[in-house]
N, C-alpha and C positions, 0 to 999 in steps of 0.2 A: 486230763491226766497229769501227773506228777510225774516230771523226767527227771532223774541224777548221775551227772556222768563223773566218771572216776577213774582210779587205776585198773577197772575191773569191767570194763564199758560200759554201756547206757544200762541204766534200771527204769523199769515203768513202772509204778505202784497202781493198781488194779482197784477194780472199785469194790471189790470183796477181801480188798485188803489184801493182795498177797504180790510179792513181788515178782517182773516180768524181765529176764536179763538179756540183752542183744551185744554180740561178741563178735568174736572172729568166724564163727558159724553162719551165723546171720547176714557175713559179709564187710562188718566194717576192717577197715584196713587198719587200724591198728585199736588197743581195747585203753591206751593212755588217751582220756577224754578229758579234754581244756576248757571248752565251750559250747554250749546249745543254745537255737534258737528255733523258733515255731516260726514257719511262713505262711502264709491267710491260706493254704491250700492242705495244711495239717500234715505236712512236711516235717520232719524232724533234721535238722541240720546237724551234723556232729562234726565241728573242730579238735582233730587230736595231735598228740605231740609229736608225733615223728610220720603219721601215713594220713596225710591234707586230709580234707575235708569229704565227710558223706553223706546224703543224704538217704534218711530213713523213711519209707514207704509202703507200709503194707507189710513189715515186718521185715523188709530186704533192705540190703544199702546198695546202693552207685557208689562210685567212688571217684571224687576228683582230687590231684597230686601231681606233683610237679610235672610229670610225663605227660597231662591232660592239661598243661596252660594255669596250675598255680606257682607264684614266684616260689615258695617256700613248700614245704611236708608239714611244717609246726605251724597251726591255727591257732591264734589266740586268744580270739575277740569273732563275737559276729552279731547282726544285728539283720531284722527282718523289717527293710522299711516301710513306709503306708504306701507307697507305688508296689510294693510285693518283689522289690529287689535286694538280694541275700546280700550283704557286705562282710566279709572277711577279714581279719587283722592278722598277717601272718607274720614272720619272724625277717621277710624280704619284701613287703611292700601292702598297701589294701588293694583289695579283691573286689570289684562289683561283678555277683552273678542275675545275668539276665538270660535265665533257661532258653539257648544254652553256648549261649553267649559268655565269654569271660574276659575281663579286662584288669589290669593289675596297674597300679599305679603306688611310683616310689618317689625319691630325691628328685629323679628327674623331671618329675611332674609339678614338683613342688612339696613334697610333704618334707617338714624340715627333719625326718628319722625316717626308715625301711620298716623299724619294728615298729608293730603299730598292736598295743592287746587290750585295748578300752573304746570300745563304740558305743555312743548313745546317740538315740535321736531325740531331737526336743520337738516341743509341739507343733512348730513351721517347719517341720523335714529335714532341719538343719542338721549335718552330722557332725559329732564331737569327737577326736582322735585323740588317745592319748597314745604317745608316743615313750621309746626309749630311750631317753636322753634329750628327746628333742622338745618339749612342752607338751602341751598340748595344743590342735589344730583344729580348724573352722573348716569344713566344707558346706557351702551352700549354693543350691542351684545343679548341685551335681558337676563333676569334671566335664571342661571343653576342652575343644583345642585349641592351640594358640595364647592359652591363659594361665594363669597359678590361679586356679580355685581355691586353694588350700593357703587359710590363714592363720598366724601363729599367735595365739592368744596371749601364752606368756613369753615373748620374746623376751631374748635374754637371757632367761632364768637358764637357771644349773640344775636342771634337773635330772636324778637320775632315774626314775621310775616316776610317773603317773596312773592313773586308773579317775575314769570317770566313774563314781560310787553310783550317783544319782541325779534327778533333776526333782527338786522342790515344786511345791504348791505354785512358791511365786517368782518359777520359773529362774531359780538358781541353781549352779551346777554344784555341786560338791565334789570336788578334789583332790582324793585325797595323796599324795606326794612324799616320796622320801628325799630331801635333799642333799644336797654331794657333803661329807664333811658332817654329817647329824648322827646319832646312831639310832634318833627315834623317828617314825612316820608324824607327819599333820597333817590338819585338813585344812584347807583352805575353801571359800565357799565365792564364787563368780557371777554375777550376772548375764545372762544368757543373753547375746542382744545380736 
């Protein structure tokens, strides 16, 4: 199925062509939708802007927000990884949900921003964070304790927005970056390693 979420919340396009709309009826907590992603168990995850994160099931949502153990109400970014664990980019820190389990991880953990609204995974499970203001970020191996998981790919940089577009055939990231001081966006293109 074809999902689109928007100011007007989740659309499904139907396989007889006709469209399927899920709102505040339906249960989601708010109908300003940021970000979707599918979890191997045909889960619908909906990130929105102001009422966290729901998941869609059967036509109903759950709902998780800040009052249920997210740092933040605004979702960003989210990502369904090949272990089947939902990642979240919210506006205060990433979210790993292991149903039903949740754990948030910020500055203090290591990520060098809280706002976190670009998650990709590449082909070895590695996560890629793009952050706001802060670069963009490596986790691999998944967060422990005792450690900074979290590596900063463009240290340095002055960035003030990022977004991981995508990852290439031969395993590059593309970039693409508004930086402090430009009035236009670039792309810049990275080696995934």
């Amino acid at each position: 199925a074809l999902w689109v979420g928007g100011d007007g919340g989740v659309n499904r396009l139907r396989p007889v062509g006709a469209w399927e709309t899920f709102g505040a009826r339906e249960g989601l907590s708010s109908v300003f939708v940021r970000t979707l992603a599918e979890d191997h168990d045909g889960n619908l995850w909906v990130g929105t802007e102001d009422g966290g994160l729901c998941r869609l099931r059967d036509g109903r949502a759950t709902v998780l927000d800040s009052l249920r153990g997210l740092p933040s109400d605004t979702v960003q970014a989210l990502v369904a990884d090949r272990e089947d664990l939902v990642w979240a980019g919210t506006t205060s820190g990433l979210v790993r949900l292991r149903d039903p389990a949740v754990a948030a991880f910020t500055t203090r953990e290591g990520l060098s921003r809280d706002s976190v609204f670009a998650i990709l995974e590449d082909r070895r499970g590695v996560l890629w964070l793009g952050t706001n203001g802060g670069g963009v970020n490596r986790l691999e191996n998944g967060p422990r304790v005792g450690a900074n998981p979290f590596v900063d790919i463009l240290e340095g940089a002055t960035l003030r927005a990022a977004a991981i577009l995508d990852r290439g055939a031969d395993d590059t990231a593309r970039i693409g970056d508004e930086i402090r001081n430009h009035q236009h966006p670039t792309l810049m293109q990275r080696r995934l390693r």
